[in-house]
N, C-alpha and C positions, 0 to 999 in steps of 0.2 A: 504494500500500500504506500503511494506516492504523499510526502509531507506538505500538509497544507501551508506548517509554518516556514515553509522554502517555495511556496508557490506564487507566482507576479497578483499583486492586486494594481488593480488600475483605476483613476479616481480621473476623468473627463480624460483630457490629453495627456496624463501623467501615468507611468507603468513602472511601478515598484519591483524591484527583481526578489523581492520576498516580503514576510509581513512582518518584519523586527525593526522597529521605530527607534532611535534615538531620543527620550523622553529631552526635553526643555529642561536644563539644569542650573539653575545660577550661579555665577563662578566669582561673584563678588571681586573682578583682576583691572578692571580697567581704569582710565584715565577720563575724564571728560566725553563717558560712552565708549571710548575709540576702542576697536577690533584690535589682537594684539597677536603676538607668537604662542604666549599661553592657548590662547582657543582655537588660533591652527593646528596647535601638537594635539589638546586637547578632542578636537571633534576633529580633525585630518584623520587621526589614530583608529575612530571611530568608523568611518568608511574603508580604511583598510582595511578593518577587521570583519565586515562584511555587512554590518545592518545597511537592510533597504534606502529607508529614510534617515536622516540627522537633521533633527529640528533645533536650530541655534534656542539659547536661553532667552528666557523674557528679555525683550529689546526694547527699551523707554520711546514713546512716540514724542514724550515732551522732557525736558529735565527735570523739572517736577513730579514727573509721575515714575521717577527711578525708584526705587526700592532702598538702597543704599546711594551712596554718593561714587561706590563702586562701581555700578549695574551699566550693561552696555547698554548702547544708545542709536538712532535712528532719525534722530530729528532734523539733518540738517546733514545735505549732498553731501559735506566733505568724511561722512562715514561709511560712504559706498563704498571707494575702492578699497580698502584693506577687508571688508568683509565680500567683496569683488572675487579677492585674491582665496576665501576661504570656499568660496563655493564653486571655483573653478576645478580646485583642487577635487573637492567631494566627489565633485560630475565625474572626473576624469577617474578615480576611483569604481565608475560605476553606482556608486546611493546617490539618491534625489536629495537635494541642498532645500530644506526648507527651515522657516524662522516663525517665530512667537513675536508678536508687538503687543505693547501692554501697557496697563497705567496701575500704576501700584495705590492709587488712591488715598487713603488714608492710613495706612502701612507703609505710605514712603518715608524719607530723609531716616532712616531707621543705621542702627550700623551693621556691618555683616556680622555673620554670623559668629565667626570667632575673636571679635572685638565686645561683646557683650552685646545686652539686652536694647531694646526703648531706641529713644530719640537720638537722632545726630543735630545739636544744635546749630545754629546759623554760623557762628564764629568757628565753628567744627567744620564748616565745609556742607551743615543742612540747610534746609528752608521748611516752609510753612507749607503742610500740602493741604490737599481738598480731598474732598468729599460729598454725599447726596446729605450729611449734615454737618454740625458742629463736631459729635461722639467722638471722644478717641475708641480707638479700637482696645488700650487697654491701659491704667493708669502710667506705666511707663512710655507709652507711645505719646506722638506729639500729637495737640489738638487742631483736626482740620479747619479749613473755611470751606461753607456749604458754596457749592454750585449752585449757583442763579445759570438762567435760560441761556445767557450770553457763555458763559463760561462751559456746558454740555457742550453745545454746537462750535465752539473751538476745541474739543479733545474730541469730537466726531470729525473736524477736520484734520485732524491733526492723526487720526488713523487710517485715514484716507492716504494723507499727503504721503507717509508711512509705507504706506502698501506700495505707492508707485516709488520710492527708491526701493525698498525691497526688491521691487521686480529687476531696477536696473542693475541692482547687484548681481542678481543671476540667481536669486531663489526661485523654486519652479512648483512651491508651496508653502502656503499662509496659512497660519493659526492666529485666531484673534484670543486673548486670553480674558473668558470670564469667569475666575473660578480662585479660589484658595485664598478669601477676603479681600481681595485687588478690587479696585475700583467697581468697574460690571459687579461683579458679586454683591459688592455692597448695595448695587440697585437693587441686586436681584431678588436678595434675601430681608425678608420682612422683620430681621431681628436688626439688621444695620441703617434698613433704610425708615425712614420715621418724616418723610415729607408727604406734605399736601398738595402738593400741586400736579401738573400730570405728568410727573415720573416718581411720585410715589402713591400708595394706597392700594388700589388692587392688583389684582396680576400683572392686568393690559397697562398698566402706567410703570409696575415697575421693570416690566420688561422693555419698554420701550426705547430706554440709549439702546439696549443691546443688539433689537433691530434696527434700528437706527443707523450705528454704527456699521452694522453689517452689512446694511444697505449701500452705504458709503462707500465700504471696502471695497464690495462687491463686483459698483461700478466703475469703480479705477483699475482692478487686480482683470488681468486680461480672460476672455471669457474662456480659455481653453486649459487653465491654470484649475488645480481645487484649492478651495479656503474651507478650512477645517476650523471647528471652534473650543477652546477646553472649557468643561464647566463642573463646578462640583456640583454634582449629579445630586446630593442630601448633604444638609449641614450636619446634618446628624444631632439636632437639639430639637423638643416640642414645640411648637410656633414658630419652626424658622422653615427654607427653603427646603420641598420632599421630592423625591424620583419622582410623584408622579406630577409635579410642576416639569423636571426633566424633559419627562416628555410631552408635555402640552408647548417649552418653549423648544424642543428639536423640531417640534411638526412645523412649527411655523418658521424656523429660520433654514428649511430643507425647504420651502418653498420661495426664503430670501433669497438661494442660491448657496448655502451650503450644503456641502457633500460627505462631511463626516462628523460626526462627535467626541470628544476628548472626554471618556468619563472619570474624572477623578472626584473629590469629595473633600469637606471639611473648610476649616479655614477661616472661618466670619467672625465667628466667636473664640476666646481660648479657651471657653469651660467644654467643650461638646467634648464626651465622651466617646472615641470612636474602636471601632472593635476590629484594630490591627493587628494584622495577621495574614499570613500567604493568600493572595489574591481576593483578598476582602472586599474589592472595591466590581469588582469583574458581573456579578449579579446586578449592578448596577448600567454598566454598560449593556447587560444581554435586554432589559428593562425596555433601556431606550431604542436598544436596536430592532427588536418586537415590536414594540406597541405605538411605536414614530416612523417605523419604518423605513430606518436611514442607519448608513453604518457608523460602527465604533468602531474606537479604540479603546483597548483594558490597561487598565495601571494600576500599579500598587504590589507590592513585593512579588512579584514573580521572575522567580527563580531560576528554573530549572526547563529546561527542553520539551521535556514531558507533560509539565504545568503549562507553558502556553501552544504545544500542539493542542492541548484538551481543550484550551477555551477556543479555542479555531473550530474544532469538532462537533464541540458542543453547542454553535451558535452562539455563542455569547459576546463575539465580535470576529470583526474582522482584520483588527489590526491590533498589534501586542504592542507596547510603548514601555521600554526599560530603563531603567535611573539607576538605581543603584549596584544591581549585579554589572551593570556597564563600565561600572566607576572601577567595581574590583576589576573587569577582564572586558577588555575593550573588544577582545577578540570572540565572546563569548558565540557572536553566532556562526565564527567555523566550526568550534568545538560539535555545539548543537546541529549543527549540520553532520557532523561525524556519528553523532549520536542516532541520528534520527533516521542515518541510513538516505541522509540528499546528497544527490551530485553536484558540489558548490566547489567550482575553481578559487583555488589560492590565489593570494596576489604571489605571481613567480618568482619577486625575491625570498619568500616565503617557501617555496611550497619544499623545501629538505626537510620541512619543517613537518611536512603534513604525515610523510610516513612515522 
């Protein structure tokens, strides 16, 4: 029996030579957004070692909406060519070069990860980010400024603008990120968003940047391209965002003109209680892929060859998306190719390698 997780998925004009995704990793390494040597070794390494797709890390469409004062960036042509130079590289490897644009929303000017908790203040190198309120995210985090009407319709421009350097950089796939407390999320979800007006209150308003923006994207990002979206599929707390919102907002942004779903989970709140563990999240995806009718992708601890040939099989997506067994073994899907019994050419400086 032939591996489904070594078989081409094809998303409009785009044809993956297997279904092993490079998850979106943040690398907290840059300068002023700028593409560096770090991310070329870093995801270069990654297409050598055979995944399909390599989706660059959350990319800031505004400097404000960066995450850290690290986080790469997209705002502004003179970031094209060195991330130019990274997805030339990817093609020629053979994996699809795609990228993540994002707004960290009320989560930004924060410090990385292994610089501690909370806020990066202003004289530190932070600023003041926004938000659909005032709410910090959490009493260490900085206190946003709510978006008024003027300020949406500039970070829907501004994911637009976004999507068209992307393209000229030579990514051949788009991921809009709304998902893991970032900005979208915080519309999406009824425990962060707490406005009146019509992008908050009911579903249809607070879904509404997110078509919105998608709409944008849509119409810039060339029609023969896919734009994929990530979304935390459940907050995983009582009154906040559920799967089956998931799928009522997949149906409609599969008729925006997206072509796949990124189901990950969590993130809006820090209290949510979430029940991690080998492919926890994967039930989540199969949900949206059923009952919206539009494909996934699975994420969340999987591991092992075995673990996401199964979720291939078993319908519960179509596309496997890996973070951290990628981090340990970048080469992880030859191995799993070995394993699985696929015929997957080495790259030929390699292959002494393979017996």
């Amino acid at each position: 029996m032939s591996s489904l997780l070594f078989s081409p998925l094809s998303l409009r004009g785009v044809t993956l030579r297997n279904r092993i995704a490079v998850s979106p990793m943040c690398q907290y390494s840059y300068e002023d957004g700028f593409s560096n040597d770090w991310q070329f070794v870093h995801l270069g390494s990654r297409a050598v070692g055979g995944a399909g797709l390599i989706i660059v890390e959350a990319t800031a469409v505004v400097p404000e909406g960066r995450i850290s004062p690290q986080d790469l960036g997209l705002w502004k042509d003179e970031h094209i060519a060195p991330l130019a130079r990274l997805t030339r590289f990817i093609s020629e490897q053979g994996a699809v070069p795609g990228i993540q644009i994002a707004h960290a929303g009320r989560k930004a000017s924060t410090a990385a990860p292994w610089n501690g908790d909370g806020a990066v203040r202003p004289e530190a190198g932070g600023w003041t980010p926004v938000g659909p309120t005032t709410e910090a995210f959490s009493p260490t985090y900085p206190v946003p400024e709510a978006l008024d009407k003027a300020g949406i319709e500039k970070v829907i421009r501004a994911f637009a603008d976004t999507a068209v350097r992307a393209h000229t950089a030579g990514f051949r796939l788009l991921e809009v990120h709304a998902a893991h407390g970032y900005l979208f999320h915080e519309f999406l979800s009824p425990l962060a968003n707490k406005r009146t007006d019509e992008y908050g209150g009911s579903f249809e308003n607070r879904i509404r940047i997110v078509r919105e923006a998608v709409r944008a994207v849509r119409a810039k990002w060339p029609e023969e391209l896919p734009l994929i979206v990530r979304i935390s599929a459940t907050d995983w707390v009582e009154g906040g965002w559920t799967v089956e919102d998931s799928v009522a907002l997949s149906r409609l942004l599969k008729e925006d003109g997206v072509d796949l779903m990124d189901c990950s989970s969590g993130g809006v709140v820090g209290h949510a209680k979430i029940p991690v563990g080998p492919g926890y999240q994967t039930s989540l995806a199969e949900r949206v892929r059923r009952e919206a009718g539009i494909a996934t992708g699975a994420v969340g601890l999987i591991h092992s060859s075995y673990q996401a040939e199964h979720i291939l099989r078993s319908g519960q997506a179509d596309l496997v998306i890996l973070a951290r067994q990628l981090l340990r073994d970048p080469y992880w899907p030859l191995h799993a190719a070995k394993e699985l019994g696929a015929d997957v050419k080495w790259p030929q400086q390699y292959e002494r390698a393979k017996r």
